[in-house]
C-alpha distance (Angstrom), angle and dihedral (degrees) to the residues before:
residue distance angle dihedral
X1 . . .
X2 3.78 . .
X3 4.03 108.0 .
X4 3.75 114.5 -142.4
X5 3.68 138.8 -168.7
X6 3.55 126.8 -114.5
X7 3.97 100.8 -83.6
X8 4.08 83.7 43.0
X9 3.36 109.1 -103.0
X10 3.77 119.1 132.3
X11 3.82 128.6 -93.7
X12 4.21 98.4 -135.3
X13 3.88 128.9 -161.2
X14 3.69 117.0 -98.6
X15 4.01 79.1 -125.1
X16 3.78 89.5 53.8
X17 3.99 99.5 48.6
X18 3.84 82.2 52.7
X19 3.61 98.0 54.6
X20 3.43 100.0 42.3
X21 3.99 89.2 53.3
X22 3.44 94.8 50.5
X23 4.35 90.3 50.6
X24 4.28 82.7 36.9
X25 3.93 93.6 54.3
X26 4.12 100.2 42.0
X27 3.80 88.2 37.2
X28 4.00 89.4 49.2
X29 3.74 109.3 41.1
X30 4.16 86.4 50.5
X31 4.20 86.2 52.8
X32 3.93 85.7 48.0
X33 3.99 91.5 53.9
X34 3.36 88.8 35.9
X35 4.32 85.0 61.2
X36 3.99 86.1 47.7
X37 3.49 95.7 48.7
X38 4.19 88.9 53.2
X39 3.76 95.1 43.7
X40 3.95 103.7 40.8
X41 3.98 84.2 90.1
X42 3.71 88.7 52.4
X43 4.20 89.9 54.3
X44 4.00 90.6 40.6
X45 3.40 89.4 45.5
X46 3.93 101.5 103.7
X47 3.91 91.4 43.4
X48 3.56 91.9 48.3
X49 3.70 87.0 48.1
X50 4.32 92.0 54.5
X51 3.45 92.6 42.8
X52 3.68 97.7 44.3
X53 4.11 107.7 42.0
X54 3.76 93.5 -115.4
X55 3.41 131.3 142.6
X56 4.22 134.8 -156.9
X57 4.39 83.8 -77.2
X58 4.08 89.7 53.3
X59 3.87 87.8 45.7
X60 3.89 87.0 43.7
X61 3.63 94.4 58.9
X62 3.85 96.9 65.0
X63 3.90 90.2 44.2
X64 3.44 82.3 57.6
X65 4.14 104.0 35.4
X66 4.09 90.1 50.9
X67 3.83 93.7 43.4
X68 3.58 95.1 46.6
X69 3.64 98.8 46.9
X70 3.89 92.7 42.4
X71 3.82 88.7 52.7
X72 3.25 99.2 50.2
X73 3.65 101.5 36.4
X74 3.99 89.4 42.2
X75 4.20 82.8 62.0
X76 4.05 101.1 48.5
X77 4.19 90.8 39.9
X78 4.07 99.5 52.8
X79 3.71 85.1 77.3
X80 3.82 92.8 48.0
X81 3.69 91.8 47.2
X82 3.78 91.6 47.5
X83 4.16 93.2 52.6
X84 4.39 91.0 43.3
X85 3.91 91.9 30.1
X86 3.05 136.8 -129.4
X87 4.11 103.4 -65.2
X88 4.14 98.2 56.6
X89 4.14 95.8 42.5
X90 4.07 85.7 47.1
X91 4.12 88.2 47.1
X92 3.63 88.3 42.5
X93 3.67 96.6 49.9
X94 4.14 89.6 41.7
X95 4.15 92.4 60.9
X96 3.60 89.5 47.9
X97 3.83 101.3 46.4
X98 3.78 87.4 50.6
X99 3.74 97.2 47.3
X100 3.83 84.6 47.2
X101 4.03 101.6 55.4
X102 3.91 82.4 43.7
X103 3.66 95.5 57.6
X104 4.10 95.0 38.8
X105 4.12 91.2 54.2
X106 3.92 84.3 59.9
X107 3.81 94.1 76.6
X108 3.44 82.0 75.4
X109 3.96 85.3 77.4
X110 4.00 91.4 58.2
X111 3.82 93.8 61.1
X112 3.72 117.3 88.0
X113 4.03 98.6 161.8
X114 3.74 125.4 22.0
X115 3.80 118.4 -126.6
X116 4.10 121.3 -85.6
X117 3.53 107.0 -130.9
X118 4.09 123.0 -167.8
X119 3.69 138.5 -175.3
X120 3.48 134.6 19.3
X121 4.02 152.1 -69.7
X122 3.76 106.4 -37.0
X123 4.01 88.1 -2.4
X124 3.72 98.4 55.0
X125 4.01 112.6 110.2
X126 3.97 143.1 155.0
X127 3.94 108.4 -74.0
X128 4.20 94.4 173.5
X129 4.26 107.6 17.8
X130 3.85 116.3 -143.0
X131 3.66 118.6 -60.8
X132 4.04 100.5 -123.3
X133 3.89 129.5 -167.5
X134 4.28 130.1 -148.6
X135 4.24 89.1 42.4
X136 3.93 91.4 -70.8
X137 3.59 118.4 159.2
X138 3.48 126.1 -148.9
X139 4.16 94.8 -109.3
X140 3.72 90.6 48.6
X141 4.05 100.0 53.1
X142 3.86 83.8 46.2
X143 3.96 88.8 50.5
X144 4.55 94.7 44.5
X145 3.98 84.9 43.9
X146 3.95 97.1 50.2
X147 3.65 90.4 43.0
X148 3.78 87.7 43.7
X149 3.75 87.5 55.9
X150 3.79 92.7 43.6
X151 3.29 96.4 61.8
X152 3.81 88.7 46.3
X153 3.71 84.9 55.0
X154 4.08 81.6 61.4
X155 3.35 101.1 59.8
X156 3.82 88.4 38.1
X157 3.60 83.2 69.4
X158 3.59 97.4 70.4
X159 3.49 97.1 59.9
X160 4.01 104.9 68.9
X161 4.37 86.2 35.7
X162 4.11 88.0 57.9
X163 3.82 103.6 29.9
X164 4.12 78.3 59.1
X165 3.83 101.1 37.8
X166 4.17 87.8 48.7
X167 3.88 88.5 50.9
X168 3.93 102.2 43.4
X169 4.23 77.6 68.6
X170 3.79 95.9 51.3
X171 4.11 106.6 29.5
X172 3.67 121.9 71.0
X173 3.75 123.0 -142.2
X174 3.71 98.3 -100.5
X175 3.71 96.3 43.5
X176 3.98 93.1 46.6
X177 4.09 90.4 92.3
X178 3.60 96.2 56.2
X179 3.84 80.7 52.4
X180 3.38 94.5 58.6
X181 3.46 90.2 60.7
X182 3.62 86.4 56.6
X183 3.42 93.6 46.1
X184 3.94 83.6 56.1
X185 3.62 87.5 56.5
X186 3.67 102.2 58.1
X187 3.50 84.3 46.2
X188 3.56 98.9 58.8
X189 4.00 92.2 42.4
X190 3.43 80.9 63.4
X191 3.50 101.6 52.2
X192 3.69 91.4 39.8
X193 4.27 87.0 60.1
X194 3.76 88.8 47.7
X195 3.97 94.2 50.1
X196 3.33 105.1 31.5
X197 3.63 106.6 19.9
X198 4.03 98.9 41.4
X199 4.13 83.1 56.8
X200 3.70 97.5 42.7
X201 4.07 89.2 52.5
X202 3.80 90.8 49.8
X203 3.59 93.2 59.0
X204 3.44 89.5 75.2
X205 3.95 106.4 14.4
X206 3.96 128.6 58.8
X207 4.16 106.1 -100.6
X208 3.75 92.3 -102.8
X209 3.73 86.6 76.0
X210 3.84 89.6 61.1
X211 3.59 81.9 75.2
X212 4.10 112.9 39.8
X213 3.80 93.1 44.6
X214 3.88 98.2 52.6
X215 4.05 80.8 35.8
X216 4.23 87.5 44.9
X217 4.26 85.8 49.4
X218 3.88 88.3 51.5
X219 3.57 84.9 59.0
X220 3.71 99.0 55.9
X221 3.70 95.6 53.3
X222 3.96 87.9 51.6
X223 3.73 86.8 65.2
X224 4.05 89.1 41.6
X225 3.71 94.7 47.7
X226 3.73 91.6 47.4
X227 3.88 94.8 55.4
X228 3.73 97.1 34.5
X229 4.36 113.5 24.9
X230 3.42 116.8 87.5
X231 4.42 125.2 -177.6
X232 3.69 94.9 -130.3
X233 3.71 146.5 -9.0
X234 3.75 95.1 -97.6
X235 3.74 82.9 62.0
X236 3.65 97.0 59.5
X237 3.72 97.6 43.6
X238 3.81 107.2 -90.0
X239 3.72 128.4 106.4
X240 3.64 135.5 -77.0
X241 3.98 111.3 -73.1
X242 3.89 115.2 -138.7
X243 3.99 94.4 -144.3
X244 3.85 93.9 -173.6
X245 3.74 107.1 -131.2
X246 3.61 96.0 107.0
X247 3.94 152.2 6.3
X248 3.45 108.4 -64.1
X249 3.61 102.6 -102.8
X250 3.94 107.4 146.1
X251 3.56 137.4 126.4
X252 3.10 97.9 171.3
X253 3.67 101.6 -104.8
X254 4.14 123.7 124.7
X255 3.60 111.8 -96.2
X256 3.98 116.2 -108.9
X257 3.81 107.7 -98.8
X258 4.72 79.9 -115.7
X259 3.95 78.8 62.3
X260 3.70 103.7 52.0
X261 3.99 100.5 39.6
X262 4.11 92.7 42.6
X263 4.15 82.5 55.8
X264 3.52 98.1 43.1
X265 3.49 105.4 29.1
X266 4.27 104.8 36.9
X267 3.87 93.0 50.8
X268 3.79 110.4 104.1
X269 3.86 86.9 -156.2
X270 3.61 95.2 58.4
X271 4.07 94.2 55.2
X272 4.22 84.0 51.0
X273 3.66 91.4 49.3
X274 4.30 80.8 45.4
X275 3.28 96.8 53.1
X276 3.62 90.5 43.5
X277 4.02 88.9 64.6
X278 3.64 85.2 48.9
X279 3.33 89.3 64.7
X280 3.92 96.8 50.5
X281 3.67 87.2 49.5
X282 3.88 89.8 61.8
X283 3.84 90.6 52.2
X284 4.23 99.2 38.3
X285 3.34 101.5 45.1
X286 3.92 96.8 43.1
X287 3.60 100.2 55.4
X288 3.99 112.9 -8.1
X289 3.67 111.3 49.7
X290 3.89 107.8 18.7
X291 3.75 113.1 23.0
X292 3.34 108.6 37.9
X293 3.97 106.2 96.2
X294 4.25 92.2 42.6
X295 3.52 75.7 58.1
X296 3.76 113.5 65.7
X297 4.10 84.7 30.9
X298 3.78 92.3 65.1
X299 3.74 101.0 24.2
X300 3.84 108.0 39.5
X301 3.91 97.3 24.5
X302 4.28 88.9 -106.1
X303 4.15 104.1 -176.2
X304 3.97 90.9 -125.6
X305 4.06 88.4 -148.4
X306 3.56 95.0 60.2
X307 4.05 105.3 41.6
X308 3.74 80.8 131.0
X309 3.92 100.4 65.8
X310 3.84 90.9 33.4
X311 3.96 112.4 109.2
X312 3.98 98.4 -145.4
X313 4.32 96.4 49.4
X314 3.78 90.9 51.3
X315 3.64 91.6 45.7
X316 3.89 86.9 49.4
X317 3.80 94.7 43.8
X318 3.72 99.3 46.2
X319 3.48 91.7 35.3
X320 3.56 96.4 46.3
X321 4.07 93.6 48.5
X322 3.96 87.9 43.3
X323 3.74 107.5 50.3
X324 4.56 82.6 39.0
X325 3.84 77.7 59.8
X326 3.55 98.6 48.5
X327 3.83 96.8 34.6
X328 3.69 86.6 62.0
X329 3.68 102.3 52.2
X330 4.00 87.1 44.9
X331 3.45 97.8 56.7
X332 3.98 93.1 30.0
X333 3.96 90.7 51.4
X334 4.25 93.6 38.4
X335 3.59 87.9 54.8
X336 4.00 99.4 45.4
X337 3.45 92.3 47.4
X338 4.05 113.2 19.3
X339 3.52 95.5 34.0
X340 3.97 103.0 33.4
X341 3.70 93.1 -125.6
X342 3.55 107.0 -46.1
X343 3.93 116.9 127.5
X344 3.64 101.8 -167.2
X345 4.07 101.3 80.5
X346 4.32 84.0 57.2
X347 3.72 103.6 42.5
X348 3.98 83.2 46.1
X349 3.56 87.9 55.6
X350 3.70 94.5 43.1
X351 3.55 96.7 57.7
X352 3.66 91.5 44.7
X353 4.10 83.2 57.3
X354 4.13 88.7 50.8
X355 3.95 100.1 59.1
X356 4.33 90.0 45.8
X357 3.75 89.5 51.1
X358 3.59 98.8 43.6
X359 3.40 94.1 46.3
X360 4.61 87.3 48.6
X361 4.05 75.9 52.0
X362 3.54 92.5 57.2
X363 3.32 103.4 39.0
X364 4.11 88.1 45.2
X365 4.57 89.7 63.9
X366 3.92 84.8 46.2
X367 3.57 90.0 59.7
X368 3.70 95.5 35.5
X369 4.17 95.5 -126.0
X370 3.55 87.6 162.9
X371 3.87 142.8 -126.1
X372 3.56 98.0 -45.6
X373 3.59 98.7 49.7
X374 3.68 85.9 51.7
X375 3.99 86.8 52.3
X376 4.14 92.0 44.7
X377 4.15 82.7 55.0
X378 4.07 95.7 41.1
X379 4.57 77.9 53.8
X380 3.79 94.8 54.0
X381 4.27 95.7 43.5
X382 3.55 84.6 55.6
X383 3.87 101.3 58.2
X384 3.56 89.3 41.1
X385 4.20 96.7 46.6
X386 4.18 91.1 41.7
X387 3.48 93.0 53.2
X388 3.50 95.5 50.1
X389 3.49 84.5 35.9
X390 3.96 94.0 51.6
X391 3.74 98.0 53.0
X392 4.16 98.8 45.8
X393 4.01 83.2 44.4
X394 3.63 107.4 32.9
X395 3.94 106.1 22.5
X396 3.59 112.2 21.5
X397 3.50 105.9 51.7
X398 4.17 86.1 52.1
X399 3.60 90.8 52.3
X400 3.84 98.6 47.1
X401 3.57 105.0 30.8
X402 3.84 91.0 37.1
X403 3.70 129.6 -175.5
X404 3.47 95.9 -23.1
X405 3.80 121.1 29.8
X406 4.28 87.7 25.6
X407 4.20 79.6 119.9
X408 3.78 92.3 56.2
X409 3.54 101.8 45.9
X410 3.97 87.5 50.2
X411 3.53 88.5 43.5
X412 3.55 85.6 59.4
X413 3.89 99.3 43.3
X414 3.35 100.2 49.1
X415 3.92 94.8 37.6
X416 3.84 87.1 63.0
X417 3.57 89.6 45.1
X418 3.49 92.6 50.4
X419 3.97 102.2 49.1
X420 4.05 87.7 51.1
X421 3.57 79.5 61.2
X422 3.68 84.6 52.6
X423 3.69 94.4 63.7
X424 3.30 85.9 42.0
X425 3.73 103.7 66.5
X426 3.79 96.6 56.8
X427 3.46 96.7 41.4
X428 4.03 99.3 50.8
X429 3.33 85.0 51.6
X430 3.83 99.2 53.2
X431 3.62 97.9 41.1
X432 4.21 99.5 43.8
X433 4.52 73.4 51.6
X434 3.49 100.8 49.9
X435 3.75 102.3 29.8
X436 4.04 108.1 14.6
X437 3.28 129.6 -120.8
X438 3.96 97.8 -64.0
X439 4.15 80.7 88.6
X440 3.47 97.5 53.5
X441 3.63 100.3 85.5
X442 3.66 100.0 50.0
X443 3.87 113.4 55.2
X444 3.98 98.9 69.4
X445 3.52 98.4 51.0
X446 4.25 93.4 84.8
X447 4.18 83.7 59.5
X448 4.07 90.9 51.0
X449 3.69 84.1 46.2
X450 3.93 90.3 47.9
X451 4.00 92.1 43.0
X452 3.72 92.6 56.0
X453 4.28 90.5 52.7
X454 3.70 86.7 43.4
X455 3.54 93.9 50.3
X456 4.13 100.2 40.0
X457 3.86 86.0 65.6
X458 3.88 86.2 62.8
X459 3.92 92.3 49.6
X460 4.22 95.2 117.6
X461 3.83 101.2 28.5
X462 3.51 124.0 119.9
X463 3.74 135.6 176.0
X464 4.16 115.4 -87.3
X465 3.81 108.6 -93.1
X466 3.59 91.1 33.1
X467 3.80 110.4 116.9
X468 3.88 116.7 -150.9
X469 4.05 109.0 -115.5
């Protein structure tokens, strides 16, 4: 029997805690590259954009091709990944994201001009489009690079099912809040390679190489997570692990596909704690994880090929990856210990947090505070949205699906998430066109709203074979 402590976490082997950061570290620094190897477009974005002839709608059909694919292909996989496990659907999606960024960064080959742009704000617009080689049209590299990125978006998808499936194995219930906050770091370390890493290596390297070195790192820790990751403890030669989330009813064999979609998919809590992520999605990929750069270019006259030297981006980036750090471990930590394990009081509050801040954000471009405030405001969304973020991802999805459908019900979280971020793309980029960026702030502050009801009618529920302390 698993011995715990007095607020019921277990007491683990020196051997164990070893293990399990050996399989934590490989499996994690792969998910972090895997977030830099998604969001590189997002931080190339406005020089792709100058080069290229597009406007906010190009832009917006990537935000919406990756999200859309990801979504969708993060929902039919979690099954897959739960019958394979964890370590052959991340390995699988790891080859593919690499060979994806490789392929993407040769568009670069196609341009033999950049665009000429003139006017502007709302005025500015292509006077001489991109001069392009092998009879390609401007309309048909956009269409081979979205579907290009799509299908990156696909293998993507792999990474948050198996980082998830691999931990269910090695995290027990009443630790698996604190590991959201870890979760939240690898997240951020990926973000912070994409925004300040992708800008720093196109100082001094044409901006295809902001894709096949992050895609060139992904596959490194292929050949690391091959020798070193393992799905669960009995597959690296320790004992069983009582995780806690349910009666112990395991024999070790993987769960008929029946099994995994009646849990995942017939449990009225699970579609709340769905919709939920939905909600998040509206928020994080509006302003925090996708727009944000586009945004000080066209609104507070950023130079796009120095984001590294200008004050406001590094306070967003650090401050963006830091307080995502931090907002995980609070939230993880408060609901361990505070809350005994349940996640809805946090998120609740979280989303509560969203709508005030966006609504500060708003209200700080009407007044014209400047590019810093805007920065200080971009900081405090992100430690509310990544702990939210954190526990639907990271905790929730261990605790309900458990040890064996933990894939699916992630697959299901974040594929919600991720195809609000869908409607998203298209829709930033309309509205920042048509109106500016003075009605960018506003529009997801009824889904924060709608998260934090949503989430309040979770406040006492815990996962089956979780006693309440």
């Amino acid at each position: 029997m698993l011995m715990t402590d007095t607020t019921g976490r277990p007491v683990l082997s020196p051997e164990f805690r070893h293990r399990r950061t050996l399989n934590w570290l490989s499996l994690g620094v792969l998910y972090a590259f895997f977030y830099m190897t998604r969001y590189n477009y997002t931080a190339i974005a406005p020089l792709l954009a100058d080069t290229l002839g597009w406007r906010n709608t190009e832009l917006g059909v990537f935000e919406t091709m990756m999200p859309l694919v990801y979504g969708l292909s993060v929902v039919l996989n979690g099954p897959f990944a739960d019958r394979v496990g964890g370590k052959r659907a991340f390995l699988f999606g790891a080859l593919g994201v690499a060979v994806m960024n490789i392929l993407f960064g040769l568009a670069a080959f196609a341009v033999v001009t950049p665009a000429v742009w003139a006017g502007t704000g709302l005025a500015r617009h292509v006077a001489v489009p991109a001069g392009l080689k092998f009879g390609l049209t401007g309309g048909t590299l956009l269409s081979l690079m979205a579907i290009v990125w799509g299908i990156n978006g696909f293998f993507q998808s792999f990474g948050a099912l198996s980082i998830v499936k691999v931990n269910a194995q090695w995290f027990h219930v009443r630790e698996r809040g604190t590991f959201s906050g870890i979760f939240g770091v690898l997240i951020r370390m990926g973000l912070l390679l994409a925004f300040q890493g992708v800008p720093l290596i196109l100082l001094f390297l044409p901006w295809q190489y902001g894709f096949w070195i992050p895609g060139m790192c992904v596959a490194v820790m292929f050949l690391v997570n091959w020798r070193w990751m393992e799905n669960s403890p009995r597959d690296a030669g320790l004992p069983d692990f009582d995780t806690g989330d349910e009666p112990q009813t395991d024999d070790g064999r993987p769960s008929s596909l029946k099994e995994i979609l009646r849990k995942v998919f017939a449990s009225r809590v699970m579609w709340m704690i769905a919709l939920g992520s939905m909600m998040i999605g509206f928020v994080r990929r509006s302003v925090v994880d996708a727009w944000w750069p586009k945004y000080f270019v066209d609104f507070h006259g950023a130079d796009k090929s120095a984001f590294v030297t200008y004050l406001p981006y590094i306070i967003a980036t650090w401050g963006i990856a830091l307080a995502g750090i931090a907002g995980g471990f609070v939230f993880g930590i408060t609901s361990d210990r505070t809350f005994g394990g349940r996640r809805g009081p946090v998120i609740t509050m979280g989303f509560i947090g969203m709508a005030v801040i966006l609504a500060l954000f708003g209200l700080s471009d009407l007044f014209h505070l400047g590019p810093v405030f805007a920065a200080c405001f971009l900081v405090l969304l992100s430690f509310c949205v990544n702990g939210a973020h954190g526990m639907i991802g990271g905790a929730a999805s261990m605790d309900f699906g458990g040890k064996k459908a933990a894939a699916t019900a992630a697959g299901l979280f974040d594929g919600m998430q991720y195809l609000a971020g869908a409607f998203v793309g298209l829709g930033v980029g309309y509205v920042t066109t048509q109106w500016g960026w003075e009605a960018w702030h506003w529009a997801p502050i009824p889904f924060a709203l709608a998260g934090a009801w949503l989430m309040s009618r979770l406040w006492n529920v815990l996962p089956k074979g979780q006693s309440r302390h």
